[in-house]
N, C-alpha and C positions, 0 to 999 in steps of 0.2 A: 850439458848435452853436447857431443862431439857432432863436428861439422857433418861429419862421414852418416851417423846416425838423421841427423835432423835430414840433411839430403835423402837416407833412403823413405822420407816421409813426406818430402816434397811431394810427388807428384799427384797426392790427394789434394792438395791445396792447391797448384796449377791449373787443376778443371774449375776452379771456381774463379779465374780472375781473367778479367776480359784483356783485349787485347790492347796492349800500349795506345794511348791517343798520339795522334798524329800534332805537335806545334809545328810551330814557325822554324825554328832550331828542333830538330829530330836529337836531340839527346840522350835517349836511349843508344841507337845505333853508333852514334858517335862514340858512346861509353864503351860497347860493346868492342869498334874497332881497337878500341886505342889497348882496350883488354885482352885482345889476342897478339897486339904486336909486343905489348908489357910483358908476356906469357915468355915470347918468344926470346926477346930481351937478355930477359933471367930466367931462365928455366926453373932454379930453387926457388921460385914464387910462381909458378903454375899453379899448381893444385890451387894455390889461393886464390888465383884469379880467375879461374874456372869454377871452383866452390863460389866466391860472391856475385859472378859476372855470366860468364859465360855458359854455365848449366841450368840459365832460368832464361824465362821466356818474354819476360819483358821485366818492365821497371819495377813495376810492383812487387812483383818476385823477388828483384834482388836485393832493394832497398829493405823490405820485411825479411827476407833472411838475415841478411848484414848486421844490421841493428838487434835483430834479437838475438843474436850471440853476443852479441856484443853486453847488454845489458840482463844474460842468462843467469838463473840465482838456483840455490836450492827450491826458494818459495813458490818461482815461478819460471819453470822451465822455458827456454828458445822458444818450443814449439809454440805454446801456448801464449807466448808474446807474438808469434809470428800471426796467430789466427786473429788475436788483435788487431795488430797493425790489417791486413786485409780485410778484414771485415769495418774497421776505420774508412781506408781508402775507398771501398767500393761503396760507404755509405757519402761520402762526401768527395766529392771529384777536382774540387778544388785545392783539398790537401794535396794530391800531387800534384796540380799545378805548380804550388806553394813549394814542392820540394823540386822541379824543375827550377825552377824559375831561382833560386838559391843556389842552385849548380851554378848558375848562368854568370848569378853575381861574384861569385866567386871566382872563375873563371875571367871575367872583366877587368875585373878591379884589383885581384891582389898580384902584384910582380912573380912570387915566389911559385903560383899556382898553372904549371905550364897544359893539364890537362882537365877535361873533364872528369875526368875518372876518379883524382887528387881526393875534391871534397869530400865524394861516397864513401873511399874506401878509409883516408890518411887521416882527416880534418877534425876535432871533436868538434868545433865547435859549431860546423855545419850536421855534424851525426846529434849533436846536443839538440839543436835546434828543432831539429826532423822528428823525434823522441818527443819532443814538448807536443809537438802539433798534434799527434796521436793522446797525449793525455789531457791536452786541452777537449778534445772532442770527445772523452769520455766524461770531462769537468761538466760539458754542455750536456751530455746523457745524464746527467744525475749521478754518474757514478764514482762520485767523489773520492772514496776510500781508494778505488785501483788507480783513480789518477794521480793520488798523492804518494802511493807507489810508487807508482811510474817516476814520479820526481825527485824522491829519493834516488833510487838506483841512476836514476841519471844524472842525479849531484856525486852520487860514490863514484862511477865509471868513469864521469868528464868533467868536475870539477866547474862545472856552471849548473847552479840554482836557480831555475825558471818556475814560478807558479802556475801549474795547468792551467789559472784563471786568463794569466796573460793573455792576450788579443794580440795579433801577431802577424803583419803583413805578408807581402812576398816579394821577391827579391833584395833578402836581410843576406848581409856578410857580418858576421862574428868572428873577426879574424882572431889567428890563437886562443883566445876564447879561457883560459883560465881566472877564473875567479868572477865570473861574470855572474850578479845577481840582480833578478827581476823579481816585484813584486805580484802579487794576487790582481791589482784592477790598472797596471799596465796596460796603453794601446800603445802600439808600432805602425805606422803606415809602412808603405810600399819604400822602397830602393832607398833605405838605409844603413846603412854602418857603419859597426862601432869595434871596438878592440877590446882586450883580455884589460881585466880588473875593474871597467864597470859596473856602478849600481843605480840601477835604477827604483829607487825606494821609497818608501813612504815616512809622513814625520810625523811622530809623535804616537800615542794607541790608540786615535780614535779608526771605527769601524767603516765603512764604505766609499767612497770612490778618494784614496786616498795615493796611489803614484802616479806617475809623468803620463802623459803624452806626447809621444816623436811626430810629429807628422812627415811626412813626405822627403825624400832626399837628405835627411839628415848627417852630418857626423859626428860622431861622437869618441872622440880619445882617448888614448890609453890612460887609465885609471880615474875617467872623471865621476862623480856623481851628482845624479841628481835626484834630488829627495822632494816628497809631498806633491799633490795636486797640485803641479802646475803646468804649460804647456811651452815645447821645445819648436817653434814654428817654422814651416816649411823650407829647406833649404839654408837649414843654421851650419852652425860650425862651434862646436864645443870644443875647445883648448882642452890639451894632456893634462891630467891632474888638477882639472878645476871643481870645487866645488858651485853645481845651481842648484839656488832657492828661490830663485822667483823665476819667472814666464819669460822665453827670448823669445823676441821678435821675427817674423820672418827673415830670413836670407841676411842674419846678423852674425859676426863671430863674437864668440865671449871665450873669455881667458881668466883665471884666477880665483883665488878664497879669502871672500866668495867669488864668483864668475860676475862681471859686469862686460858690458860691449867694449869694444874695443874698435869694430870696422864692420865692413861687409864681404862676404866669401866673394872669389873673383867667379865664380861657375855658381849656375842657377840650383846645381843637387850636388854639395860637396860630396857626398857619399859618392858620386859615382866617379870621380877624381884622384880621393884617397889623400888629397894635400894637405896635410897636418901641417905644415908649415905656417906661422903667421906672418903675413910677407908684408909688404908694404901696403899692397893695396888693403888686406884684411886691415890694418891697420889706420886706416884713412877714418875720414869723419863717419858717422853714424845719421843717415836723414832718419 
């Protein structure tokens, strides 16, 4: 479905969606700014910025149009991913928090990310993430078949495989984000992440609570894995390319295959840091 079509369909779907909530960081507004002067910028990407930004009325709006072009099929037209997503959102108020609060990290945390505007429109692996939260909350409706849908087309489109089952905090950064795969009974806490080529997995075929647990300020590296129920504790630091099979420690770094300690992060939530680096102090003894 073309952009121009779905927009003259908008504004039946605008009477149903309440008005932006007010946070701490007004990030809508912020988005919207930074979208008229981008507009202005480059003229050859108006319409674009206008289409995903500027002709809707709040966040809700734009992020449900955004994404369901984004992930538009023959089987399942824009529009009707779009009534999804807002009937998602207005059933659970926390999902946009969730996708706030994801802008924010992103925004924070990565060098390359100079607006807010970046993750909404450019990022898959923030539009990946945003896409899961809506199929996760259909996983929780019982509606399992749409939300393994929805998973597909979100592995075809962005190249990261997320289980609707996953459990999934908020303020998560997926930087680049290709290849990134999560299993079915996955949890993530809050103000973590991780980079393109992890997997967070399960070992072996048995059935029920069988991948990781991230808690809290995690980071996690480019291409590590971690496989089977075990737990990544608060404030770790996962080395690039290591494989874990057993449970880190709180506020531990671990490196290598397999991953064992090695030291302790110099900052309480490497995640919010971004120091891949294993410097000396990481390297220091382990209490």
């Amino acid at each position: 479905m073309s952009d121009d079509l779905l927009h003259s369909l908008a504004p039946n779907l605008h009477s149903i969606l309440p008005s932006a909530p007010q946070n701490e960081i007004d990030v809508w507004k912020i988005i919207r700014t930074e979208a008229l002067e981008a507009s202005q910028q480059e003229p050859v990407l108006a319409s674009f910025y206008h289409a995903a930004i500027l002709n809707h009325s709040n966040f809700q709006a734009a992020i449900s149009f955004h994404l369901a072009n984004k992930l538009d099929s023959q089987a399942m037209p824009a529009l009707m991913i779009r009534e999804i997503f807002i009937e998602a959102m207005a059933a659970d108020k926390t999902i946009e928090v969730a996708m706030r609060a994801d802008i924010c990290a992103h925004r924070e945390r990565d060098p390359a990310c100079n607006t807010y505007t970046m993750p909404l429109l450019f990022f898959k692996g923030y539009q990946a993430l945003q896409s899961q939260r809506i199929a996760h909350w259909l996983w929780l409706q019982g509606r399992s078949s749409l939300a393994l849908f929805f998973q597909n087309q979100i592995s075809q489109q962005f190249d990261v495989d997320i289980h609707p089952g996953a459990q999934i905090g908020k303020g998560i950064m997926i930087d680049h984000a290709t290849g990134v795969v999560m299993g079915e009974t996955v949890i993530i806490e809050d103000n973590v992440s991780l980079l393109h080529g992890v997997t967070l997995g399960g070992s072996g075929c048995t059935k029920g609570l069988r991948h990781p647990v991230i808690r809290r300020g995690v980071l996690i590296g480019v291409g590590a894995k971690i496989l089977g129920r075990i737990e990544v504790g608060e404030g770790a630091k996962i080395g690039a390319g290591s494989l874990v099979l057993e449970s880190v420690a709180p506020h531990t770094t671990v490196a290598g295959v397999p991953a064992k300690p090695i030291g302790r992060p110099v900052v309480a939530e490497p995640a919010l840091n971004m120091d891949h680096r294993l410097t000396e102090d990481d390297q220091g003894p382990v209490s």
